[in-house]
N, C-alpha and C positions, 0 to 999 in steps of 0.2 A: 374560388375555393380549391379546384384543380389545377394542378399543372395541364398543358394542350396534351402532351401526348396520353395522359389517364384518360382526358376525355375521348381523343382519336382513338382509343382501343378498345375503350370499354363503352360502347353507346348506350345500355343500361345505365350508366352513372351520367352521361351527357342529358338523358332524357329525365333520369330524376333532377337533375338541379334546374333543368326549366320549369319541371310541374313546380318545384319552389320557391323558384320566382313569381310566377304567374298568380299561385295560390290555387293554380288545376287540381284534379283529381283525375291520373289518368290509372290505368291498369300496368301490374308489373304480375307476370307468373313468379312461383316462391325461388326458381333458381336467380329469377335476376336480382329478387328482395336478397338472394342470399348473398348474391356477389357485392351488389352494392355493399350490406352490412360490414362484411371480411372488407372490403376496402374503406370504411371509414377505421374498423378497430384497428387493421392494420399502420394506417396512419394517425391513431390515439384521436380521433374526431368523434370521439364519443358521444356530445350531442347531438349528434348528424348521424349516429348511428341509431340513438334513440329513435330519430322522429322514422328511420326506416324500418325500425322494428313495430313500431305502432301498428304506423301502414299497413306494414307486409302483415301484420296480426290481423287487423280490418278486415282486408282481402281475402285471406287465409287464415281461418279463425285456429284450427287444431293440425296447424304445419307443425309436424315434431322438430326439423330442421333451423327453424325460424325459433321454435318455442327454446331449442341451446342453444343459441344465439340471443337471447332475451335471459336467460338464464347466466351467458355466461359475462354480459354485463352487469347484472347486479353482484357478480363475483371479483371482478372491477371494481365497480365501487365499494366493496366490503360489507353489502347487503344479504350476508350469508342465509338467514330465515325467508329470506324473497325468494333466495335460487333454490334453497329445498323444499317450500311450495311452488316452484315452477317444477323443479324433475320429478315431483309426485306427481303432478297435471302431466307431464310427459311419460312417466312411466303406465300411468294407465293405459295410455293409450300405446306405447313399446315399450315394453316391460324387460324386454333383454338388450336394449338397446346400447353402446359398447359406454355411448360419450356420459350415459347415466353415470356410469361406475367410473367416466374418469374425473367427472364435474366433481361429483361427491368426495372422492379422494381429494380434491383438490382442497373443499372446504375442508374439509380432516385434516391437513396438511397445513391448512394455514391459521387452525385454533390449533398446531401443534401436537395433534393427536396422530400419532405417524403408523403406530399401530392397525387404528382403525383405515386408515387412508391407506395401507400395505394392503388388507385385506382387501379393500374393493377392487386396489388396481389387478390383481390374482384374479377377481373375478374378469374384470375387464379382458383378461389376458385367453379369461377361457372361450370369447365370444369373438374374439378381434381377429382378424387374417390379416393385417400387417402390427405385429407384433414390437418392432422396433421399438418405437416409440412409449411404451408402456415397460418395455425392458429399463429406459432410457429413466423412467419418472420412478419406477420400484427401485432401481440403484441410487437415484437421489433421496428418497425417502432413508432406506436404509445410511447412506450418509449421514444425514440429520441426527439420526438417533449412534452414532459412528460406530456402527456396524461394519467395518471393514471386508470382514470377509463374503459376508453376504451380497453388498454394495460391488467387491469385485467382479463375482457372478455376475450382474445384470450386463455391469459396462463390457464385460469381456462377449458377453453374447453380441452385443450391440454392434463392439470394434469387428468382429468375427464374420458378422454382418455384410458391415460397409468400411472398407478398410480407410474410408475417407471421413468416416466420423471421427472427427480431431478433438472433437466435445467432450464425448464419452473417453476417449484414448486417453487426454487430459487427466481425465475422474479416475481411470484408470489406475496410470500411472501413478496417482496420488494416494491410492489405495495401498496399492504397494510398496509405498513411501512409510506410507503409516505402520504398516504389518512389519516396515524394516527388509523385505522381501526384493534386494536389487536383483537376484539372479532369476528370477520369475520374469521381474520388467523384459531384462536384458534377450530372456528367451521370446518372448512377447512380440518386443519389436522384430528382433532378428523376423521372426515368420512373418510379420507385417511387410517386413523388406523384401521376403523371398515371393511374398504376392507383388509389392510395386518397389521394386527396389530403386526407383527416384523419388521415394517419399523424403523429402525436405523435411518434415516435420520430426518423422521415426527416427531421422540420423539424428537428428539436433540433440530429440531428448533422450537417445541412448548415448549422447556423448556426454551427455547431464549426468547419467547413474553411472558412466567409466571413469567421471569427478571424485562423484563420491566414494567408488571405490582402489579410489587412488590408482586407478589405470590410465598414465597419462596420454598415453603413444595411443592408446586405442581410441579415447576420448578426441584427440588431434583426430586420427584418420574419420570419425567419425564427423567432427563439423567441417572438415574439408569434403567429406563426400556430400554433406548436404547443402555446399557451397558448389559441387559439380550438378547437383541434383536442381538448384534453381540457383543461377550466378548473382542475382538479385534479394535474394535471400540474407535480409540485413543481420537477424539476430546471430545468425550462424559466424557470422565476419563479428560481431561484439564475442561472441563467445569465444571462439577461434584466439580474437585479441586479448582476450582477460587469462585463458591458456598460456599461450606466448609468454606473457607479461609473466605469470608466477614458476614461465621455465627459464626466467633471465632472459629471455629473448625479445630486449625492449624494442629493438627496432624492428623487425617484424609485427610485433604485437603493434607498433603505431602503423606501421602499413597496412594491419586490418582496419585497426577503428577507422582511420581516413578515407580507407574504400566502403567501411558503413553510408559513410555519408553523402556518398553518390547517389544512393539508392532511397537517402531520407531529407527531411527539412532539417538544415543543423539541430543537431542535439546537444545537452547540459553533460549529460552522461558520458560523449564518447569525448567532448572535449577535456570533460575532467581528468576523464582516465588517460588522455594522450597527455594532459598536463601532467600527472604521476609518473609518467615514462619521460617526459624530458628530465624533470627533477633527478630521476635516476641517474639518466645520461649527463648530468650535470649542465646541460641546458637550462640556465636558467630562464633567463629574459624570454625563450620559447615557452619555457612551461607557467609563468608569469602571465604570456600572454592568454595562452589556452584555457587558464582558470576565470579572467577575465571576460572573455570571451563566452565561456559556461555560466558563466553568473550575468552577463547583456541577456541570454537566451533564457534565463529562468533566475529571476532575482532572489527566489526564497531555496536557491541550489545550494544548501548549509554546508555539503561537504567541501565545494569550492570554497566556499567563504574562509572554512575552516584550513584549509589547504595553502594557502594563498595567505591568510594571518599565520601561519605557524611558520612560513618558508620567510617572514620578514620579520620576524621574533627572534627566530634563528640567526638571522643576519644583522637581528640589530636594529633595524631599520625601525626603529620604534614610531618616527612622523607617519611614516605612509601606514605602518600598521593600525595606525590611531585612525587615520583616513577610513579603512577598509574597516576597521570592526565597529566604527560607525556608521557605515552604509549596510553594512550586513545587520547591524540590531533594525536599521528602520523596516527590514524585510523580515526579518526573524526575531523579534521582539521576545518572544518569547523562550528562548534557547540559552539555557542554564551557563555551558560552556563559554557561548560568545562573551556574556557577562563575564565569566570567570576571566575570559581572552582580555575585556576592556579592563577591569582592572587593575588586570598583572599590564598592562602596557603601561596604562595613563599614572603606575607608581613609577613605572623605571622613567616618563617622564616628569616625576616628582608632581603631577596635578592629583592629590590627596583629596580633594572633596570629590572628585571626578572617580578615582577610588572607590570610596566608600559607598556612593552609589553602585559599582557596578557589582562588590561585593553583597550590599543589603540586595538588590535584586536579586542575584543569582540566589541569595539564600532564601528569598520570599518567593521563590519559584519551585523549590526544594532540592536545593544543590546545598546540600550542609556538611559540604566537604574543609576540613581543617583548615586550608588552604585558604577557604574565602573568611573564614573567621579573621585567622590570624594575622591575613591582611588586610581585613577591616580598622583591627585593634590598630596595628602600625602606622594607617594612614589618620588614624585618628591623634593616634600618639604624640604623633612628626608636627601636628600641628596645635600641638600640644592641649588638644578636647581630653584631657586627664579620665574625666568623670564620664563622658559617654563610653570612654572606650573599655572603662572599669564594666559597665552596661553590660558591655558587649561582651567581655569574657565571663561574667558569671552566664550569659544568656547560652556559650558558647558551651559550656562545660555541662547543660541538660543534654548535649549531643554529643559531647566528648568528654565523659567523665576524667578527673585525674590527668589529665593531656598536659603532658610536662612543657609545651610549649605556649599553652594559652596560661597555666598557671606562673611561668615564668612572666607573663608580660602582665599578669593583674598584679605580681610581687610587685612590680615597675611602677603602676599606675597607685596602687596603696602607698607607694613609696614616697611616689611624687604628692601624694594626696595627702602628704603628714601622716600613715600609719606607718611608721616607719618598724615598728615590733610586729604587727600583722606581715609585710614586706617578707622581712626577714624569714620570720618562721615558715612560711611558705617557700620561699627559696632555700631555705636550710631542706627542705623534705626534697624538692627535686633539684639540685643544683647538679648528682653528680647523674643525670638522666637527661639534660636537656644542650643544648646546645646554642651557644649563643649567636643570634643572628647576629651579623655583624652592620644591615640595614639600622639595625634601633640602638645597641650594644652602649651607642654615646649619651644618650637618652635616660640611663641612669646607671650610669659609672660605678656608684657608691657600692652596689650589688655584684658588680663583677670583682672587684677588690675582697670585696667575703668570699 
């Protein structure tokens, strides 16, 4: 049930799992019940915590220690009426006791009532001598309810603190996201720095808010000093690279992503972005590769997929893009675009029912972009389904009223269908509005002649 070294360290937990075996009843004082317990929750052994809380209840019938640990299992399992008759049994007996007021808050907190759950942790706050951590839960609460400024308060206390709570610094920073408040951040970390001025972390995301405020030079020397501050420090080299990249400076910008990956298991992400930078450089077959590569490492990586069909669309290369936006739907079946992507391909290879599938998908997925309409109607057209594609444009025109291009191709199919006054008159209202595609144009001749 242990790994050897839990057991070599902690002989409390070695000597409970033999009384388990055996079916003994030997004795444990409440601090061992307690450590045992803290190491099953810790490791989510929740029934193995149970039978230690029985026990340790047996032995020590009114342990208050024992009795929040019993308490905050049924918190666990979402037995909220169990844990507030267990901290009424605990409070009689410590009634000012810190964990009362933080259990309770907890339940408040998770029917949602944050109000009430602010209040106890305040009380908590007034009984507790390491305060931290109650700072840490009052700033979460006030989050919930996005309280921003209040929420600031606590995390800043917290950060001010321990300047290595990255947690809170995190919550922080987000605060001040929210409030629109970059110059606050920026002072923030600055004095975070002037306490540990190799914080990796502080550089990073004050290079984040010298983004957003379009400070780019300073943004740079900040993820370069957090790349001095831990050389190993991958996100700072993606960051640093996606910099580079939007200052024209692609080959640098791939020199970072590539030293990311010294430091990680290949990644979908940096390959991509190294593939966007060959594409620049006009490296193709590199940047062909790299996408390929991105999508072996994460088969549902859509932006590759997407990057990678557009750079062979582009070129033309309509077979292999037929290849690729078929391997990308079996991974991404659901992705509106890819549909729209197999479409437009499988028309410029004239396979029209292959069309019209990728068209009705994408629009039964809710992509009811003109586009998939109107080349629905066409590949219906071309192979001459008159009557569904007439379907299709009245169906088309609940989402596009008036749309001089779907009205132009239902004149075409009325045309072809023997209404040939219906046809007309329709075409007489948008003829001098629309523009004749030249894919269908041969399709009914007689209309372009009017």
């Amino acid at each position: 049930m242990f790994d050897n070294l839990s057991e070599d360290t902690n002989p409390s937990l070695t000597k409970f799992e033999q009384m388990l075996k055996t079916n003994q009843v030997l004795f444990f004082d409440a601090l061992e019940f307690e450590n045992i317990i803290h190491h099953y929750i810790d490791f989510a052994q929740f029934n193995l915590a149970k039978k230690a809380i029985k026990m340790g209840m047996e032995q020590h019938p009114e342990n208050v220690e024992l009795m929040l640990l019993k308490s905050e299992l049924f918190l666990v399992d979402g037995s909220y009426n169990e844990a507030e008759n267990m901290l009424n049994d605990i409070e009689r007996i410590s009634p000012e006791h810190e964990e009362i007021f933080l259990q309770r808050a907890n339940i408040f907190s998770k029917k949602k009532n944050h109000p009430q759950a602010i209040e106890l942790l305040k009380k908590a706050l007034n009984v507790s001598e390491e305060p931290t951590e109650i700072w840490n839960l009052l700033g979460m609460e006030y989050l919930f309810q996005e309280d921003y400024i209040k929420a600031k308060k606590y995390f800043h206390k917290c950060v001010k603190e321990n300047t290595l709570d990255y947690q809170s610094l995190y919550n922080l920073l987000y605060c001040y996201e929210q409030l629109g408040e970059n110059i606050e951040a920026i002072n923030t970390l600055n004095n975070l720095l002037e306490i540990n001025p190799y914080s990796e972390v502080a550089w990073h995301q004050l290079g984040k808010i010298y983004i957003k405020i379009n400070k780019t030079e300073e943004a740079l020397s900040a993820f370069e000093f957090a790349i001095i501050s831990d050389d190993c420090y991958t996100i700072a080299y993606i960051e640093k690279g996606k910099l580079l990249e939007q200052m024209g400076r692609i080959n640098e910008a791939i020199a970072n992503y590539k030293f990311s990956l010294n430091f990680n298991d290949p990644n979908a992400f940096v390959n991509h972005r190294i593939g966007l930078c060959h594409l620049k450089l006009g490296n193709e077959n590199l940047a062909v590769r790299y996408f390929e590569e991105s999508i072996k490492l994460e088969p549902n990586h859509e932006k590759s997929w997407m990057a990678l069909i557009d750079f062979l669309i582009d070129s033309k290369d309509y077979l292999r893009a037929q290849k690729y936006v078929n391997k990308a739907l079996q991974a991404n079946s659901d992705n509106t675009e890819l549909w729209k992507k197999s479409a437009f391909i499988h028309f410029q290879l004239n396979f029209y029912e292959e069309t019209a599938v990728g068209c009705k998908t994408a629009i039964s997925l809710g992509n009811h972009d003109i586009l998939n309409w109107t080349l629905w109607m066409d590949s219906l057209m071309l192979i001459n389904d008159w009557k569904k594609a007439l379907e299709i444009g009245e169906e088309a025109l609940n989402y596009h009223k008036k749309n001089s291009s779907v009205l132009y191709r239902l004149a075409g199919c009325k045309f072809r269908l023997g209404n040939k006054n219906e046809a007309l008159f329709i075409f007489d209202q948008i003829k001098n509005k629309v523009i004749i595609p030249r894919n269908i144009n041969h399709l009914f001749p007689e209309l372009i002649k009017v």
